[in-house]
Every structure is written in C-alpha cells, then in structure tokens.
C-alpha positions as CSV (number, residue, x, y, z in Angstrom):
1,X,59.8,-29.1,137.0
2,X,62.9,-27.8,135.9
3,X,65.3,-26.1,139.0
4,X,68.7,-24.8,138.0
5,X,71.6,-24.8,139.5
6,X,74.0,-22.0,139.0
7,X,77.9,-23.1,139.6
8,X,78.9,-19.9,141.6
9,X,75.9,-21.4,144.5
10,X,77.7,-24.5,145.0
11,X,79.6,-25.4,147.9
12,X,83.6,-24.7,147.8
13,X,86.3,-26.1,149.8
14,X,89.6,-24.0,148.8
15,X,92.9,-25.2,150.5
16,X,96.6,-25.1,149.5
17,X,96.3,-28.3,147.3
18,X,92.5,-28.9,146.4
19,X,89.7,-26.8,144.8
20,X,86.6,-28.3,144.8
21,X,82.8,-27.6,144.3
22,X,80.1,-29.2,145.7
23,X,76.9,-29.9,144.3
24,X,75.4,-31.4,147.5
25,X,76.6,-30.7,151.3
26,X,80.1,-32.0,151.8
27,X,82.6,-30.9,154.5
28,X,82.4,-27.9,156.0
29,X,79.5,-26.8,153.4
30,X,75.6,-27.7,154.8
31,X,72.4,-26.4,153.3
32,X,69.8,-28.4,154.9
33,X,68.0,-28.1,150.8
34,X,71.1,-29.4,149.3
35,X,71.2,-33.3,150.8
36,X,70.9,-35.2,148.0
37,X,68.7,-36.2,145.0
38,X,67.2,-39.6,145.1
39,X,70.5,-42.0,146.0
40,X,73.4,-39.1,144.8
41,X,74.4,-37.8,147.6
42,X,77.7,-36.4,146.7
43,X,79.0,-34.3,143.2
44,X,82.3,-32.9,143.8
45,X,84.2,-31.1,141.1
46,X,87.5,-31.4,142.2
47,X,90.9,-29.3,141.1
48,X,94.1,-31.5,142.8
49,X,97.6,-29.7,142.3
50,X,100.0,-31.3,141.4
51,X,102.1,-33.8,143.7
52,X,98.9,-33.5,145.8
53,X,95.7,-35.8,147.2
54,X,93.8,-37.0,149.7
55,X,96.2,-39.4,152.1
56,X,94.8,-43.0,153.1
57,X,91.0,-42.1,154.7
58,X,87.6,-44.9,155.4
59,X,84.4,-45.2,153.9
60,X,81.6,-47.4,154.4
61,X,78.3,-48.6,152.7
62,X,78.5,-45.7,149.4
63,X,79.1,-46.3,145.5
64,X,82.1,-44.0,145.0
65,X,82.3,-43.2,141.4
66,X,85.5,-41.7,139.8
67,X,85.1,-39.3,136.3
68,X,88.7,-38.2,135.2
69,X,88.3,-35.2,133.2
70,X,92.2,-34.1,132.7
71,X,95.5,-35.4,134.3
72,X,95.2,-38.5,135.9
73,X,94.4,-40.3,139.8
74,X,96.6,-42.5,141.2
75,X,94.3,-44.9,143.8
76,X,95.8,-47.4,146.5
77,X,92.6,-49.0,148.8
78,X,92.8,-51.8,151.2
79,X,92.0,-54.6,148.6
80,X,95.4,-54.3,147.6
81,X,94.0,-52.9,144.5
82,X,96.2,-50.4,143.0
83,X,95.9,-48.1,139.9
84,X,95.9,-44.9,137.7
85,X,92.9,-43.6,136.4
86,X,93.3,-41.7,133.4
87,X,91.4,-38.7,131.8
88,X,88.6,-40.9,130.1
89,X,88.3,-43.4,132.9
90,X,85.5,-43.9,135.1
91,X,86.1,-45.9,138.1
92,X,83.7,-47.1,140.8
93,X,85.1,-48.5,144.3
94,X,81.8,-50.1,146.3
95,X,83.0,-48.8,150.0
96,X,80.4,-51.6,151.3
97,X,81.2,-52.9,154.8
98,X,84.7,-51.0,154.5
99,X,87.4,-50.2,152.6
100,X,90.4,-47.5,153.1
101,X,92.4,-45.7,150.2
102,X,94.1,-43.0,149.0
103,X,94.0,-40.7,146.2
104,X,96.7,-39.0,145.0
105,X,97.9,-36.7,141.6
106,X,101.2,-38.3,140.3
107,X,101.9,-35.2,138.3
108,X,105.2,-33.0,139.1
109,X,103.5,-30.7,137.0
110,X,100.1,-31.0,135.9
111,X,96.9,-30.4,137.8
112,X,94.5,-33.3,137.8
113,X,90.6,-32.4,136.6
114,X,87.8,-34.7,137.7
115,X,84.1,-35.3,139.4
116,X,83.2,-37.7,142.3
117,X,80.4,-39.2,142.4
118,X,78.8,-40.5,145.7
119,X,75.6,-43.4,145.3
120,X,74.0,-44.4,148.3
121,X,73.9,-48.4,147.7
122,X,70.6,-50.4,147.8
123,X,71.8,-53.0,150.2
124,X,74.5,-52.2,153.3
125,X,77.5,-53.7,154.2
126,X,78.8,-55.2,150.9
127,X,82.0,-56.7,149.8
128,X,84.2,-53.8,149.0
129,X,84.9,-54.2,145.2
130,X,86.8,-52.2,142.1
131,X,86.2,-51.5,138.4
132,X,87.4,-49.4,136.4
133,X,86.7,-48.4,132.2
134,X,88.3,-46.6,129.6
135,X,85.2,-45.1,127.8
136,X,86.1,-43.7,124.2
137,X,84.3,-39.9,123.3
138,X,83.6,-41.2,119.7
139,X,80.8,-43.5,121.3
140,X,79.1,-40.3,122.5
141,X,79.1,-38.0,120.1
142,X,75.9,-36.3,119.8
143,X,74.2,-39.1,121.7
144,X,74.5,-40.3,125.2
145,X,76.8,-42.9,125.8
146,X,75.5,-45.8,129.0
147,X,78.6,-46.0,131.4
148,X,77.4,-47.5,134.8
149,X,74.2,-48.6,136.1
150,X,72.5,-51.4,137.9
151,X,72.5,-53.9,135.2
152,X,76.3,-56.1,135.0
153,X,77.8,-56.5,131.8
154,X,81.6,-55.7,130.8
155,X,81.3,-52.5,129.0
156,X,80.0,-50.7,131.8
157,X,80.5,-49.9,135.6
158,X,78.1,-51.8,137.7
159,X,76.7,-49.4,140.2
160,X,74.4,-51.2,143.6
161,X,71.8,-48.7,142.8
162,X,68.7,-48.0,140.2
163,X,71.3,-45.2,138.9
164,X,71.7,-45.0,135.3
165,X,74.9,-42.5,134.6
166,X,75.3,-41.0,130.7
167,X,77.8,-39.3,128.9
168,X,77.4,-37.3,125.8
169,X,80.2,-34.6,124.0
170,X,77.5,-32.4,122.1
171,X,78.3,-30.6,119.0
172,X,77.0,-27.0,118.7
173,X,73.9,-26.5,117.2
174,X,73.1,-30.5,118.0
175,X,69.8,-31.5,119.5
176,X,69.3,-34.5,121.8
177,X,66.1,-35.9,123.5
178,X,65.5,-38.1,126.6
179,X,62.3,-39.7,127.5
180,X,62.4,-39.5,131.0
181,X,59.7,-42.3,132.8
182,X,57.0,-41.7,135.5
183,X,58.7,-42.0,139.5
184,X,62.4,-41.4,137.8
185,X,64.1,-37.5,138.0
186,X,67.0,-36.1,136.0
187,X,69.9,-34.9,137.9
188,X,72.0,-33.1,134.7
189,X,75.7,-31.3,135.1
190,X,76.9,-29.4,132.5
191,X,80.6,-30.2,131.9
192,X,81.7,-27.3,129.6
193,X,79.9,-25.5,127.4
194,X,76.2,-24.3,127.0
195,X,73.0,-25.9,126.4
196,X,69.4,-25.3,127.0
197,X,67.0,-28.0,128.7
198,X,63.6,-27.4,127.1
199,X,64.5,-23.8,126.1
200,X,66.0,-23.7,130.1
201,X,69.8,-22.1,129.5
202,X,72.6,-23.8,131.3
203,X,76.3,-23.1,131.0
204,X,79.7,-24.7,132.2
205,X,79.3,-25.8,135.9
206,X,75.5,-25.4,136.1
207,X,72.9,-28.3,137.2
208,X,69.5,-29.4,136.8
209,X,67.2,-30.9,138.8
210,X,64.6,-32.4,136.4
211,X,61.0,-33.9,137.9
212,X,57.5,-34.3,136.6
213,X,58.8,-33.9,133.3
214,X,57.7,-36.1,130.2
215,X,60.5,-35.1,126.6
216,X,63.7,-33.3,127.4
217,X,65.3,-31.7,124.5
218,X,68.5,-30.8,124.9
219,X,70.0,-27.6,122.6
220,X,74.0,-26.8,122.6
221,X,74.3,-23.5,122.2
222,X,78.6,-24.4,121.9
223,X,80.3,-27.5,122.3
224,X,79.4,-29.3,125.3
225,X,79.9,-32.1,127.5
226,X,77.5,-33.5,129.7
227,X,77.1,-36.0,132.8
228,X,73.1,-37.1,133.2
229,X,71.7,-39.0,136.5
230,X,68.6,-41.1,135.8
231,X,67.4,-42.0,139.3
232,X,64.8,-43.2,141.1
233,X,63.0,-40.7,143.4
C-alpha cells in the first residue's frame, strides 16, 4: 500500500518569525490519523527568518534529528555543547533523561531552510548526547546515501532506534529501487522536485506512506531530492 501525502494537507504553524509544516501532529495542529509512523513521530519543515529561533526550551526521552537544507542553525543545549549546523549537516541531539537548548538563525539576512526530525528512542531516560556530520551530495547522486541509523560507526549519525534515514539528489530521468523487507514500512518526503513511487506521482513537499510493499522504483520526473524512513512497524 501506497498512501500519499499531499504538502498543502499538512499541518502549518505561521507566526511572525517561523513557517513550518507538519507532517505528523505538532502544536496546535492534531489529527488523531496523523500520530506518527512506526517510531517518527515528528517531520517539521521549518522556514526561521532571519535573526530568529526557538529560545532555550526541554525535551525528554526523543532522538531529535537536525537536516539543514539552506542557511545555517546555531544550537546551544545544556551539555555545554555549542555549534552551527550548516546547510549539509545532519545533527542528532538524544534528549534522553533531559536536555535544554536553543535554536537560533545567526543570519542578519538570510532565512534558514531545514527538516526536524523527531525518533521515539528504544530505551527511556538516556544520557543526553550530540553528533553532528557534514554529509557531501556527490555520495548520493542517483543512489541513496546511509546517514543515521541504529548501527555506530563514524560516518554516520547513530540514532537509539531500528530507523534507517537515506538521502539521495536524483537526476531527472534516473531510476532508483529499494527492496523494502517483510515487518519494515517506508515513510518517503519529497524534498524538491518530482518523482513517481511505482508509477505513484509525488512532487515537492509530498509524502508517502509505504506498507506491504515488496520493489519500489523510484522515477524523477525533474531533479529531485529525497529523505526516506526505513522503520520498523
């Protein structure tokens, strides 16, 4: 089963300094269908002005996941950790037992681009921890590129969750397939650009919820960028 998302049905949260869609219920946005898919729980597409961000704010026992798209993130947490995160950079803060930060757009002038990512952990009440990789687009050109999942090594984001997270820039008229296993789902965002799933059209913003499946093929239609969930379910 293939369900699609459209963009314009997310969620939207639209004050003075933040524009942000919501793939799952966030906020002030609840649709008891949209709770989560297997351990993501949250899929934000966020727009922060510039000179803008969220002040100094808690979280507890979640896998927050950073994807700068444009601009860049400055982050400040009660590790001490501090740092920018750069368009490119994926950076993952385990919230585990507790952990407060801050993120803010350093920019006078440009708007900052990005997706976070919310993971439901597989164990509670962890150390709160910080990583953070500069991931180069070459590596997924016309393939997807392994960034984080539940496996450590020190080319990619360690995530407390059987979450596997791929990249891949797609040039049009490319083709990739995924194999995708028996008791595992899909959860697909289309970046920018337009590609079919199985024949299934999909364009900038849109989603997929992929089940029961067995081959994906995925078709770009223009040149595309996509962000694919493997996850348990």
């Amino acid at each position: 089963m293939i369900n699609i998302i459209k963009s314009n049905s997310r969620g939207r949260t639209k004050i003075d300094w933040l524009n942000s869609y919501h793939s799952f219920s966030f906020s002030d946005y609840f649709d008891r269908t949209r709770m989560h898919f297997g351990p993501l729980r949250v899929l934000n597409e966020d727009f922060i002005n510039a000179d803008s961000g969220f002040p100094t704010h808690p979280h507890k026992n979640m896998e927050i996941i950073t994807y700068v798209l444009q601009g860049a993130l400055e982050h400040r947490d009660s590790t001490g950790t501090h740092s920018v995160i750069n368009a490119g950079d994926l950076q993952k803060m385990t919230a585990g037992k507790g952990v407060f930060h801050s993120e803010f757009n350093p920019s006078k002038i440009e708007e900052v681009h990005l997706f976070q990512i919310w993971i439901m952990p597989d164990e509670s009440d962890l150390t709160p921890s910080y990583e953070q990789i500069t991931f180069s687009k070459e590596e997924r050109k016309n393939k997807f590129q392994l960034v984080a999942s539940n496996k450590k090594n020190s080319e990619t984001i360690f995530i407390s969750q059987d979450v596997i997270l791929y990249l891949a820039d797609m040039e049009k008229g490319k083709e990739l397939n995924y194999q995708l296993e028996s008791g595992r789902g899909i959860f697909l965002q289309a970046i920018s650009g337009d590609v079919a799933i199985n024949g299934i059209p999909l364009s900038q913003g849109d989603a997929a919820e992929i089940t029961g499946e067995n081959l994906l093929t995925f078709s770009a239609g223009s040149n595309s960028e996509l962000m694919l969930f493997d996850v348990k379910i």
